[in-house]
N, C-alpha and C positions, 0 to 999 in steps of 0.2 A: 423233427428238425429243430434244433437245437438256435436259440437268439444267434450267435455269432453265424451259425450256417446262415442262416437268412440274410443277416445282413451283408457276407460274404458276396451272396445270393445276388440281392439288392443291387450292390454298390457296382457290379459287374456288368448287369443286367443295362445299367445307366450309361455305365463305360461303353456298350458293342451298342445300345439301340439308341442310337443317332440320330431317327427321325420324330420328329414331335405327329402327338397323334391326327394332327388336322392334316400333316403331308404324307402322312400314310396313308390315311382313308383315299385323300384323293389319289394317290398311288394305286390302292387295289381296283379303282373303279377302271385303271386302264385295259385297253386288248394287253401291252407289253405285260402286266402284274398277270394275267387270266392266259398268260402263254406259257406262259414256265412250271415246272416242279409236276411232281410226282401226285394222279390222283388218287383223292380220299377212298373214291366209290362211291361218290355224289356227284361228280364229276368237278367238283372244287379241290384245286390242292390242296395239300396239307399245309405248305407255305401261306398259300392265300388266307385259309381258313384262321391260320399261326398269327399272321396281322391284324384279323378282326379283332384277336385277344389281346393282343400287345397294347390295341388302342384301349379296351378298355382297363389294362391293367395300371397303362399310363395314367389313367385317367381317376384312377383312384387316389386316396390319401392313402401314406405307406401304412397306419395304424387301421386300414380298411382291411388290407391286404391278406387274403383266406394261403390255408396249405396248399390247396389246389392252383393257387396264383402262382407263389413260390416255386410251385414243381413246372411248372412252366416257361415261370422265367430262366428255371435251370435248364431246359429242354434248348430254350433260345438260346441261352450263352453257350452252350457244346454246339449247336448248329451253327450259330455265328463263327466260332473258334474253327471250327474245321473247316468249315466251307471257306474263308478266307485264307485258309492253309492251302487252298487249290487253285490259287490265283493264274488264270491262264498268261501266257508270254505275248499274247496279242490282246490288241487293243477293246478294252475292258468296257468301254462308255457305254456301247448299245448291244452289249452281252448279256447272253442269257444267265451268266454269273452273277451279275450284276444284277440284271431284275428278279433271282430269285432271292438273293442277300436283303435285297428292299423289299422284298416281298415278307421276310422276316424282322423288317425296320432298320436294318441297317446298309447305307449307302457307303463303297467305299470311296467315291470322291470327294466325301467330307473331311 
């Protein structure tokens, strides 16, 4: 992965994940965050699990920041991207669109 892809990467990753990592954590600890999305086969989604990393990726210095980080936060900006492409025509607040979107850090009532 090439400086410019990263920062590409980076700058995008900043743009869709909206929630700082203290209101994610407490986000995942709810039943709504632990009701949604597809399981791993640990019985945790993939979404769920997707936030634990977010927090710590947030939480790093960008100069910390591993390949493995990178290929992730690219993983969230195509989930982010599409899943918001599928925005239902009814009311979004206590949808499970919604809490899976948060479940990946990004709230769209922000």
């Amino acid at each position: 992965m090439t400086k410019e892809e990263k920062q590409e990467i980076y700058n995008d990753f900043y743009d869709k994940v909206n929630m700082q990592p203290a209101e994610l954590e407490d986000w995942l600890e709810t039943d709504k965050s632990k009701s949604v999305g597809k399981d791993s086969g640990d019985g945790e989604s993939i979404g769920h699990k997707s936030g634990r990393k977010i927090i710590k990726i947030k939480r790093k210095k960008k100069d910390d920041l591993t390949e493995i980080n990178y290929e992730h936060m690219k993983k969230v900006n195509g989930y982010i991207a599409r899943h918001t492409a599928q925005k239902p025509k009814s009311d979004i607040e206590e949808s499970d669109w919604r809490y899976s979107l948060k479940n990946w850090g990004h709230d769209p009532l922000k």
